[in-house]
Each structure stands twice: as C-alpha cells, then as structure tokens.
C-alpha positions in Angstrom: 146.3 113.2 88.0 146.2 112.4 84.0 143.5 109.9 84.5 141.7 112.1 86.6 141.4 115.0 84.6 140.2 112.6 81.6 137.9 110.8 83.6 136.3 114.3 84.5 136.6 115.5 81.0 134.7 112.6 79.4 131.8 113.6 81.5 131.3 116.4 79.6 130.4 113.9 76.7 128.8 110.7 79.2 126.5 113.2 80.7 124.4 114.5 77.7 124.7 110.8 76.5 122.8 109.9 79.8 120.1 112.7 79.5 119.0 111.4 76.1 119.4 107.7 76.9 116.4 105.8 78.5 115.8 105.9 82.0 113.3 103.4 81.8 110.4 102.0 79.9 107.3 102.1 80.9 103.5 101.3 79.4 99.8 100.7 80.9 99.5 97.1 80.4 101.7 94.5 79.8 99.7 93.4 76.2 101.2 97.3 75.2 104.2 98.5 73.7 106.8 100.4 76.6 107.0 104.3 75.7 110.9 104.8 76.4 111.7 107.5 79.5 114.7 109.4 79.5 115.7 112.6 81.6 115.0 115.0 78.3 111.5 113.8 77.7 110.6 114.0 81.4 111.6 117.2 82.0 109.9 118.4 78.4 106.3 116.3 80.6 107.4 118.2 83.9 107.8 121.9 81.9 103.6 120.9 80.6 102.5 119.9 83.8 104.6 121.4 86.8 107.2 124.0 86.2 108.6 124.4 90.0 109.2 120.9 89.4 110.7 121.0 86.7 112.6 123.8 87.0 114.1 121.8 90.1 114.9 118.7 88.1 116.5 121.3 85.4 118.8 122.3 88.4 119.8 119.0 90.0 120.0 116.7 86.6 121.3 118.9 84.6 122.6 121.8 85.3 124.5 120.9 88.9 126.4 117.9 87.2 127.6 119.7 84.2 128.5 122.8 87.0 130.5 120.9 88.8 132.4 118.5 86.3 133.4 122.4 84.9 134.4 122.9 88.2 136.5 120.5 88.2 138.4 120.6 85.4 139.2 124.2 85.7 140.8 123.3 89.3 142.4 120.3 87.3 144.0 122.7 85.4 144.7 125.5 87.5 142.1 128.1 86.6 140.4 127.7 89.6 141.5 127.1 93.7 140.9 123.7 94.8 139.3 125.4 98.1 136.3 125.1 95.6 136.1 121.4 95.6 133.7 121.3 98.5 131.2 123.0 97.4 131.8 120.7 93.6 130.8 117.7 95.4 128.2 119.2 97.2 126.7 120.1 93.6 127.4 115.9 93.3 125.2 115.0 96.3 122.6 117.1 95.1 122.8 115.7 91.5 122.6 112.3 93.2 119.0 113.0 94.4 117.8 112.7 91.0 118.7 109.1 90.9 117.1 108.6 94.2 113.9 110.2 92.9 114.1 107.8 90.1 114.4 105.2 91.8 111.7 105.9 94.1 109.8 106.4 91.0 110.3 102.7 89.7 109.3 101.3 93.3 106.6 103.2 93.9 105.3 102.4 89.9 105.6 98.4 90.0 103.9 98.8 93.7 100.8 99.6 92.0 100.9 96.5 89.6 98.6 98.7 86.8 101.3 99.2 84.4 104.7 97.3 83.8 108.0 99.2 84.6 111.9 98.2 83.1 114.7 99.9 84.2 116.5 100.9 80.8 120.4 101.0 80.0 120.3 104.6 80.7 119.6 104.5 84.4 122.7 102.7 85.0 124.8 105.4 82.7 123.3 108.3 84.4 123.8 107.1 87.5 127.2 105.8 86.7 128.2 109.6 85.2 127.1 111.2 89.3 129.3 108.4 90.8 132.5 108.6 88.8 131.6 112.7 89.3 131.5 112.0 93.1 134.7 109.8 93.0 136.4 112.5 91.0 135.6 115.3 93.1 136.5 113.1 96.3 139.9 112.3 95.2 140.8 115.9 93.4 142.1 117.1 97.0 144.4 114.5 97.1 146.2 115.3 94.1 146.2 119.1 94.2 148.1 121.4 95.8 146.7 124.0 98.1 146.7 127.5 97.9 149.8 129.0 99.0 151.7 125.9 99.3 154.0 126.9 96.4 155.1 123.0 96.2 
C-alpha cells in the first residue's frame, strides 16, 4: 500500500511536469524550425480560438487527472471512503481521451503531408502519468478496506 500511495502522490508533481513538457513538435515545411506543442500552450490557442473547446480540454487534461489523483490519496489515507474509487477512475478514462485526441491529432496531421509532425518526450510522460493514474486507481480496491468492515 506504501508504494501505492507514493506512486499516486508523485503524480501530483509528474502531472504539471507533463502539461508544460512537449507534446509534440510541429512546423509547415520541413526546411523550417518545429514550434514545440505542449498541453499549456494549446489550451492558451484553444482559449483564442474556441472556448467550449477549451474549456473541455481544461476539464479532461487538467483538471479530471489532478481530481482524481486527490481522490485517491485522501482514500489512501483514510479521509475519504474507498466506495469513491469508481467514480476516480472514471475521471481516468475521461482523462485518457485527451491522449486519444492527440493522437488522432498526429495521424490526421502527417496524413496531409503539408507540414512535418514529431511526437515529443512529453507525449509519452503525459500519457504515462493517465496510465500509472488508471493502474493506481484499479488496484486501490484491492488494498483497502471497505466501509464497515472494521478489519
């Protein structure tokens, strides 16, 4: 249960690591420089151009992951009931739909051959941090006791 309570905790520090960090890198033609993507500087493009948008990217990227890794560690340390943890890794499946949307994003961008698209360290963190969340919130049942079990 140690591990798991420090795995969830270091999200708290991996995740805004992974919002800042680039996504990917992307430029026009391949004679050009790459301008450097990350989740931040989207979402400051998305708040210019479409705020529904953006207000859903807010939701599922940030503030879903850092909800539920909270979550978590108050049921880790007995603030909370782990009758919670559904609905925590139901925020985790949501957050995950970021990645796919990224993802989709990079296919659908090299499809087009105008520009040149590179996946960038940061996609593999960011999508790391939703995983280990997922895996966390997964095996948290296992190792806590329910309510009104008194064991």
């Amino acid at each position: 249960m140690t591990a798991l309570k420090l795995a969830n905790l270091s999200l708290l520090i991996l995740f805004p690591i992974a919002w800042f960090a680039p996504l990917l890198r992307a430029g026009l033609l391949p004679l050009f420089g790459l301008s450097e993507i990350s989740v931040i500087s989207g979402l400051q493009s998305l708040w210019q151009t479409d705020v529904f948008l953006a207000l859903l990217v807010t939701a599922f990227a940030l503030v879903a992951p850092m909800l539920k890794t909270i979550g978590l560690a108050l049921i880790h340390f007995g603030y909370a009931d782990a009758r919670l943890t559904p609905a925590l890794t139901l925020l985790s499946k949501l957050a995950m739909a970021d990645i796919f949307l990224i993802a989709l994003y990079i296919v659908i961008a090299k499809g087009v051959g105008v520009g040149r698209v590179e996946t960038a360290w940061g996609l593999y963190l960011f999508t790391a941090c939703i995983l280990a969340s997922l895996a966390i919130s997964i095996l948290t049942p296992r190792f806590t006791k329910p309510a009104g079990s008194g064991k």
